[in-house]
C-alpha positions as CSV (number, residue, x, y, z in Angstrom):
1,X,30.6,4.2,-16.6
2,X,29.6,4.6,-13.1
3,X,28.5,1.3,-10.9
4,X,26.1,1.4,-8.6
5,X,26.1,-0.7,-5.4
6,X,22.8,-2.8,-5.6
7,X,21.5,-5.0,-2.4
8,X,20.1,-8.8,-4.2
9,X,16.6,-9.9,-2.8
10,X,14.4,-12.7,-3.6
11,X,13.4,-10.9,-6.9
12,X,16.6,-10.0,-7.9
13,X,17.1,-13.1,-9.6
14,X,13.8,-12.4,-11.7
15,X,15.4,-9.0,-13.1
16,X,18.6,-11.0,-13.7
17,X,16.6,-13.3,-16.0
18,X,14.6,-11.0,-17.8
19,X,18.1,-8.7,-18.6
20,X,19.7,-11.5,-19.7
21,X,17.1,-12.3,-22.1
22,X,18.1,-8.8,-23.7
23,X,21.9,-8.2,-23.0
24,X,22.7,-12.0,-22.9
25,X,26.5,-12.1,-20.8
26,X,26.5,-8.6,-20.9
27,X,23.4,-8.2,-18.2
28,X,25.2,-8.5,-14.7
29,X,27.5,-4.7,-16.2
30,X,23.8,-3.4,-17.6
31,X,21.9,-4.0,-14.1
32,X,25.0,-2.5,-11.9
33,X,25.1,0.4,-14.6
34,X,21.7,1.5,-14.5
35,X,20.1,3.6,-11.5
36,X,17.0,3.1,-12.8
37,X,17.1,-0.8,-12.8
38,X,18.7,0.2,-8.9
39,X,16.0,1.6,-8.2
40,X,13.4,-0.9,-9.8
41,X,15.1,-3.5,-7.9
42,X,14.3,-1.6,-4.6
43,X,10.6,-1.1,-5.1
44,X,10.4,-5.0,-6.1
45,X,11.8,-6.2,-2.9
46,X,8.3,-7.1,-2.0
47,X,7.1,-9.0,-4.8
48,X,7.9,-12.7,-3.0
49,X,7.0,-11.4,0.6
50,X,3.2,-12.7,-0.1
51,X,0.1,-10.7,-0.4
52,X,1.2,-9.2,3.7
53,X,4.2,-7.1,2.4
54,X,3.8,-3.8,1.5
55,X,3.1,-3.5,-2.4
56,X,2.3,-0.7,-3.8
57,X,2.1,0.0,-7.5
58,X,1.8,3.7,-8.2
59,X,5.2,4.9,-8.5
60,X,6.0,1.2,-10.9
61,X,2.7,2.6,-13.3
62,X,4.3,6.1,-13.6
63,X,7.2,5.0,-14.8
64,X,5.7,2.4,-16.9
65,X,3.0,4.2,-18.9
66,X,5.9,6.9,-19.8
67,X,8.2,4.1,-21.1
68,X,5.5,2.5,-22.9
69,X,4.5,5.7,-24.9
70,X,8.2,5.7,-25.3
71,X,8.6,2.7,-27.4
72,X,5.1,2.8,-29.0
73,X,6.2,6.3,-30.8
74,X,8.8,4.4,-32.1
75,X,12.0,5.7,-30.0
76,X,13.0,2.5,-29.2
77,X,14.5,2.5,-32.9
78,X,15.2,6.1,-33.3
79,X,15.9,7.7,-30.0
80,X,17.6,10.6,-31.1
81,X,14.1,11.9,-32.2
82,X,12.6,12.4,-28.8
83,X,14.0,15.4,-28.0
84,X,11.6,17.2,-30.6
85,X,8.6,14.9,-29.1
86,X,5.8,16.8,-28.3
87,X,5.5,14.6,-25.1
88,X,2.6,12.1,-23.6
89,X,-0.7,13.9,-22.7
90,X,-1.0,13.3,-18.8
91,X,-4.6,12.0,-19.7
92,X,-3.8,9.0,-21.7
93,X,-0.7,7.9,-19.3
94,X,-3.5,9.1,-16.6
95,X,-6.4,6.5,-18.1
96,X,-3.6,4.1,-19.2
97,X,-2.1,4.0,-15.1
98,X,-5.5,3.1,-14.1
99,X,-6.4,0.2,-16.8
100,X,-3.3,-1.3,-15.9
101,X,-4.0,-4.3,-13.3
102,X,-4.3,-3.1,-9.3
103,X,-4.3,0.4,-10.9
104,X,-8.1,0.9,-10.9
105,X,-8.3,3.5,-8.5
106,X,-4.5,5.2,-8.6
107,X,-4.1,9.2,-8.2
108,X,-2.0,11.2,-10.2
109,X,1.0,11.7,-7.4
110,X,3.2,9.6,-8.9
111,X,3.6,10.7,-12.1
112,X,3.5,14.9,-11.2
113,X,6.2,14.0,-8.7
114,X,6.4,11.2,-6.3
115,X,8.4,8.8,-8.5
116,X,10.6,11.8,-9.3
117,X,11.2,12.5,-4.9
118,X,11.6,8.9,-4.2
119,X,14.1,8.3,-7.0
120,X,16.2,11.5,-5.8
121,X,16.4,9.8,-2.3
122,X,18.1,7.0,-3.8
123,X,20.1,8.9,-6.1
124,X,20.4,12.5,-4.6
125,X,23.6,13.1,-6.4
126,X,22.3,12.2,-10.0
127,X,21.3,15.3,-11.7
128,X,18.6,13.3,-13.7
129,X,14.9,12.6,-13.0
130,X,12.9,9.8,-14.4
131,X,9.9,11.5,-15.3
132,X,10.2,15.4,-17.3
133,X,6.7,17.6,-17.7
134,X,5.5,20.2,-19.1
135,X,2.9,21.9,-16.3
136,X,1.9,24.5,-18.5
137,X,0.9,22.0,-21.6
138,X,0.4,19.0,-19.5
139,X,2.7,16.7,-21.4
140,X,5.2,14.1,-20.4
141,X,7.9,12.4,-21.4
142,X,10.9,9.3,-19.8
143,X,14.0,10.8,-19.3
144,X,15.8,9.1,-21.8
145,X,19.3,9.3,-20.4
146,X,18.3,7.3,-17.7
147,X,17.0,4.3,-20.7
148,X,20.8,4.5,-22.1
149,X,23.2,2.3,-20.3
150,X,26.8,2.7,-21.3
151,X,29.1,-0.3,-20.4
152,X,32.1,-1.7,-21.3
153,X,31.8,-5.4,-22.1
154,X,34.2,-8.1,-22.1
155,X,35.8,-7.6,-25.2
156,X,36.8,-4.2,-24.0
157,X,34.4,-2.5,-26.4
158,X,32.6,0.9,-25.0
159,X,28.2,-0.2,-26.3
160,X,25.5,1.5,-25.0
161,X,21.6,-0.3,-24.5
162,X,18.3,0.8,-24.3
163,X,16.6,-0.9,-21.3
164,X,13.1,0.3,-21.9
165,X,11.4,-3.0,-23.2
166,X,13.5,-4.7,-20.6
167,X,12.1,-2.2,-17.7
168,X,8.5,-3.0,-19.0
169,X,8.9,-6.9,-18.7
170,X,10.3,-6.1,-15.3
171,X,7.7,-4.2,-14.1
172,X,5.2,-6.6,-15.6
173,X,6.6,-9.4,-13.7
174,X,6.6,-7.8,-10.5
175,X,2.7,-7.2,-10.8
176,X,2.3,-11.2,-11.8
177,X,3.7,-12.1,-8.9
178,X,1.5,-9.9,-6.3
179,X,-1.2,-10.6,-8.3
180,X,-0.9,-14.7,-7.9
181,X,0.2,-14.0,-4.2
182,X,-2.8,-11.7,-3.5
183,X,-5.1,-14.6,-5.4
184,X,-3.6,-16.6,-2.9
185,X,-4.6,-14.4,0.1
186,X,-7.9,-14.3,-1.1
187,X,-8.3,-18.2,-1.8
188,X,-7.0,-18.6,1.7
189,X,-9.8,-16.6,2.9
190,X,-12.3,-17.9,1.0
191,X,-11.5,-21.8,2.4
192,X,-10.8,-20.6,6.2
193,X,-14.2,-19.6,5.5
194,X,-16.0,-22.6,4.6
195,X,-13.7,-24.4,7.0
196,X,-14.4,-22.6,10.1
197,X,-18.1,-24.4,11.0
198,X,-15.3,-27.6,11.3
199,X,-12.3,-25.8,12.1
200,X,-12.6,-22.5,13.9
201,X,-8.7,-22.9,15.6
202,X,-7.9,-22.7,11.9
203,X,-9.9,-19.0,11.3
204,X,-8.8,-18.2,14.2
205,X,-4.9,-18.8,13.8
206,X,-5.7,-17.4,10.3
207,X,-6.7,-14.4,11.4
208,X,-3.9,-13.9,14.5
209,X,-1.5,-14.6,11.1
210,X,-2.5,-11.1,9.7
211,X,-2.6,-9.3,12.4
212,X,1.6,-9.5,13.3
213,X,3.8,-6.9,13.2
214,X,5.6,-7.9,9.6
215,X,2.2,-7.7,7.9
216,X,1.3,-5.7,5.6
217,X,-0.6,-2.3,7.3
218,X,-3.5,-2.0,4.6
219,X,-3.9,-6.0,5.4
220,X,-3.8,-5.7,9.0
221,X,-6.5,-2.5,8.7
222,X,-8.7,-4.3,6.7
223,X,-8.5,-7.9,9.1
224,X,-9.4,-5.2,12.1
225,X,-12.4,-3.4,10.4
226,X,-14.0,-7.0,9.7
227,X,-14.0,-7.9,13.3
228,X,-14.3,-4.9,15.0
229,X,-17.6,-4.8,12.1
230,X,-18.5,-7.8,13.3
231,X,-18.3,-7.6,17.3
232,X,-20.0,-3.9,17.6
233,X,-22.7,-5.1,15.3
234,X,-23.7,-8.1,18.0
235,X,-24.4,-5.0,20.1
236,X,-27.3,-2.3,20.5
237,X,-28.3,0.9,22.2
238,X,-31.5,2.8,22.6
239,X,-32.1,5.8,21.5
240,X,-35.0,8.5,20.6
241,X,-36.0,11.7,21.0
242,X,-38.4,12.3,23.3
243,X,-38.8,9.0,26.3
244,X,-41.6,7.4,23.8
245,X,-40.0,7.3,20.6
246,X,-36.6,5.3,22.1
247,X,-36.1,2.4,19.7
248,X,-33.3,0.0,19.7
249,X,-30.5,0.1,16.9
250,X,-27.5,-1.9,16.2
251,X,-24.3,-0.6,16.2
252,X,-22.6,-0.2,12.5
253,X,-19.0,0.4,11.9
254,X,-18.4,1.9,8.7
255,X,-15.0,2.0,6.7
256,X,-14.8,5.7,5.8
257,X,-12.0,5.2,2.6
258,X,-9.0,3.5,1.3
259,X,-5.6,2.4,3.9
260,X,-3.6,5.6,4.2
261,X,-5.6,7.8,2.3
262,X,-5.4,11.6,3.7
263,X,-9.0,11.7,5.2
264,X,-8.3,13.6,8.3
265,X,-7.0,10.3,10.6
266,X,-10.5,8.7,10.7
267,X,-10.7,5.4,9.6
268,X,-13.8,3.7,10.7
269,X,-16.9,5.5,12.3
270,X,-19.5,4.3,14.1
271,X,-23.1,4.5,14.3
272,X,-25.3,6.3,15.7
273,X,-22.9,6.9,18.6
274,X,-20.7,8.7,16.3
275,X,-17.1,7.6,17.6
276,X,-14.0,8.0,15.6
277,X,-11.2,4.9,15.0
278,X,-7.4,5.2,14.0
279,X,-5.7,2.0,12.9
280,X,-2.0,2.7,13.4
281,X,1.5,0.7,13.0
282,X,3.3,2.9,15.7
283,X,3.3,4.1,19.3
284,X,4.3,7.8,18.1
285,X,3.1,10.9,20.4
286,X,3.3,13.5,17.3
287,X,1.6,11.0,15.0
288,X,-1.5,10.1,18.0
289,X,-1.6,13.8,18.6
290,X,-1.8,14.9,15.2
291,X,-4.6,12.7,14.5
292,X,-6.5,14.0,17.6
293,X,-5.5,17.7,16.4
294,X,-7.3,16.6,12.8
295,X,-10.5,16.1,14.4
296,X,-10.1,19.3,16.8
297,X,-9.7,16.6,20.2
298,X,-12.8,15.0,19.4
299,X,-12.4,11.8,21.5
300,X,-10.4,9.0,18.8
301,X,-10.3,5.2,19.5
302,X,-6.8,3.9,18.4
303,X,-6.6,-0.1,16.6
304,X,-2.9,-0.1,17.5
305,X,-0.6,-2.8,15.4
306,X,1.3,-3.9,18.5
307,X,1.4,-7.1,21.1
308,X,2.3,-4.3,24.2
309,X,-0.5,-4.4,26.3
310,X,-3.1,-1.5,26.4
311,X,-1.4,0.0,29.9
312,X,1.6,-0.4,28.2
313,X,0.7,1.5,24.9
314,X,-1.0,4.6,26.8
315,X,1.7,4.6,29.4
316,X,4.6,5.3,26.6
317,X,2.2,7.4,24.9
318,X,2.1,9.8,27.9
319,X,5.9,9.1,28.7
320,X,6.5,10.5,25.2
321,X,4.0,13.4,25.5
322,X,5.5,14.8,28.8
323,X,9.2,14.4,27.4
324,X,7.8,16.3,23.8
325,X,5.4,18.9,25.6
326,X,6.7,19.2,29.3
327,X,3.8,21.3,30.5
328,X,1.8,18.4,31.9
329,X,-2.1,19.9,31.8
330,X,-1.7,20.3,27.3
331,X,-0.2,16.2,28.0
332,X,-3.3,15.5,30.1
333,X,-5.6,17.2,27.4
334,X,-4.2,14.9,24.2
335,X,-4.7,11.9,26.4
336,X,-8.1,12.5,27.3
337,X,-9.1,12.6,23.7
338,X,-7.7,8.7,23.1
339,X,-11.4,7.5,24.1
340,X,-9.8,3.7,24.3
341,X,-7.0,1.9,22.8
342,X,-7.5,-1.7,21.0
343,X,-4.3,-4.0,20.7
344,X,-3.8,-6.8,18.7
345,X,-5.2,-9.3,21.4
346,X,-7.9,-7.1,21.6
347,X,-8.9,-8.1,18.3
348,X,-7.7,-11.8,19.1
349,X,-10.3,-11.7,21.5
350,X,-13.0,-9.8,19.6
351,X,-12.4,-12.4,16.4
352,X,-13.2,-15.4,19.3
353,X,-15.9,-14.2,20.4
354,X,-17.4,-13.4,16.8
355,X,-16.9,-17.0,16.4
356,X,-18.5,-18.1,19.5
357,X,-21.5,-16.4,17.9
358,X,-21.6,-18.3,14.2
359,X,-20.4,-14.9,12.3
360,X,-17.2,-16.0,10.6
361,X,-18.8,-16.4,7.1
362,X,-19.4,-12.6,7.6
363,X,-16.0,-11.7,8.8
364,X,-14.1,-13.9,6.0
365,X,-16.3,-12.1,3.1
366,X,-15.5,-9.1,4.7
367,X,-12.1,-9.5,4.3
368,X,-12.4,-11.0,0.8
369,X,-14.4,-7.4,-0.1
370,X,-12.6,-5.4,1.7
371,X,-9.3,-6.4,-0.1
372,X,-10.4,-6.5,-3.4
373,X,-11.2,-2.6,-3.2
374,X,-8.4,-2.2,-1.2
375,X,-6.0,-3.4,-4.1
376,X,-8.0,-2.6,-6.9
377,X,-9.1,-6.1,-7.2
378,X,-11.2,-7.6,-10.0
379,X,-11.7,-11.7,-10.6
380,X,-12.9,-13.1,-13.3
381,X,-16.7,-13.0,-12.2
382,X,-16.2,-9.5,-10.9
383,X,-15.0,-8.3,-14.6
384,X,-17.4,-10.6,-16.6
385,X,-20.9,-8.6,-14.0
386,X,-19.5,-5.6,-15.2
């Protein structure tokens, strides 16, 4: 009856509550028994951070579709039948993971084998897994093990529990809570927005609020792609062909995909001058260099999460570079190919000046958009048009 060491947060309390709803005196020896419960604790450290700390839901959904099957076959009552289960076909956990709120748009990593790696990580010397699958057949199925908590209660007597309904409420009242934060983050949008023709130190103090370095990097991407949207699109260039067919456009930034997705480091694009953005947390050579490698040294335009000033940010770029690379013409390549570098004040800046010019409606319903297909957002009206 191994314990496990397990760091409280805010929402530790919340798992407390709901396990004692199940295991009544007995739930303090269940949570400190149970790896899985460890490790559900750890991915929920977030949950009363606000809609700015990091929450994402995929690896939660993995594990809760396969419990769910779990108990809706009946092996809540008669676990010993599992091991003949023909297992959960990936395409009903699959559509079920997706139905399941901020799961709209979720990928399958999670359930073939992220969950799996990042619960080895915390557990490296458990010989257990949380999800078991059949590649061949496409079937899955909760390892069951980990659902059986052995403890000895008060009494001295030796009981076992089955925390599967208990790690479904959990996970169900981890997702309430970013929900009604996130509902939050878009109300406050929605009234710096009609405030801001009264109150623009308020939009603007607002905004300087999601851009800081504890906020959330999906939040802070999205914040910059509404202003940076909204600067370059007060501007114009000419262009034609030939001398008489040069017409004026606007520039237009588009957001090519989803925070962190794997689409080659580009994360805006604009047009028609064609130039690439990066939003990034860091001030990492290999991770700058990477990026520029990606795009074959096409010239990149980092959005750089920091309050360092832009001398100060390509200076420790190159510091790093020569120190990683030594030979100084390959540094001197890299850095040619970081076509400019915007910092937080940058955008401080940019969001003033977009102000200055009457377009914080547009940059506030950006946000609000942006967001809700960020994290897989629908309100009520949303749901009821579709």
């Amino acid at each position: 009856m191994t314990k496990y060491k397990i760091n409280h947060h805010s929402f530790t309390a919340k798992i407390i509550e709901i396990l004692e709803s199940h295991f009544v005196e007995n739930a303090p020896d269940v949570f400190e028994a149970s790896p899985l419960l460890g490790y559900l604790n750890t991915k929920t450290k977030s949950a009363n951070s606000g809609s700015k700390a990091r929450g994402a839901f995929a690896n939660h959904y993995a594990l809760y579709v396969v419990i769910e099957d779990y108990i809706a076959k009946g092996f809540l009552e008669n676990s010993e039948g599992y091991s003949k289960y023909e297992g959960a076909r990936f395409t009903d956990l699959f559509q079920r993971q997706r139905e399941l709120p901020f799961g709209a748009k979720l990928q399958n990593h999670a359930l073939n084998a992220r969950l799996n790696d990042e619960f080895k990580k915390f557990y490296p010397t458990l010989d257990k897994q949380p999800i078991i699958r059949d590649l061949e057949k496409q079937r899955y199925w909760i390892q069951d093990d980990l659902l059986q908590v052995e403890i000895r209660r008060k009494d001295g007597v030796d009981c076992s529990y089955n925390i599967a309904r208990a790690v479904i409420e959990i996970i169900d009242a981890y997702v309430a809570t970013k929900k009604a934060a996130f509902e939050d983050f878009l109300e406050a949008c929605r009234q710096i927005s009609e405030l801001g023709k009264t109150n623009p130190e308020q939009a603007i103090d607002f905004v300087i609020e999601q851009l800081k370095p504890t906020v959330d990097a999906r939040v802070f991407e999205i914040v910059s792609y509404a202003v940076l949207k909204a600067k370059y699109g007060q501007q114009t260039v000419w262009l034609g062909e030939k001398k008489e067919t040069v017409t004026e456009e606007a520039l237009i930034l588009y957001k090519t995909g989803r925070t962190n997705a794997n689409d080659g480091g580009i994360d805006f694009i604009m047009k028609p001058l064609g130039r690439f953005f990066q939003v990034t947390e860091t001030i990492d050579v290999t991770k700058y260099f990477l990026d520029i490698d990606k795009v074959q040294r096409f010239p990149i335009t980092f959005v750089v999460k920091s309050d360092e000033t832009v001398e100060q940010i390509r200076n420790t770029i190159r510091l790093q570079a020569i120190s990683k690379y030594k030979i100084e013409s390959v540094v001197d390549l890299y850095m040619a190919a970081i076509e400019e570098i915007i910092n937080t004040q940058n955008l401080v800046d940019a969001f003033s000046e977009v102000i200055e010019s009457n377009q914080l409606q547009e940059v506030m319903d950006e946000i609000v958009l942006q967001s809700k297909v960020e994290f897989n957002y629908n309100d009520d009206k949303t749901e009821s048009e579709d």
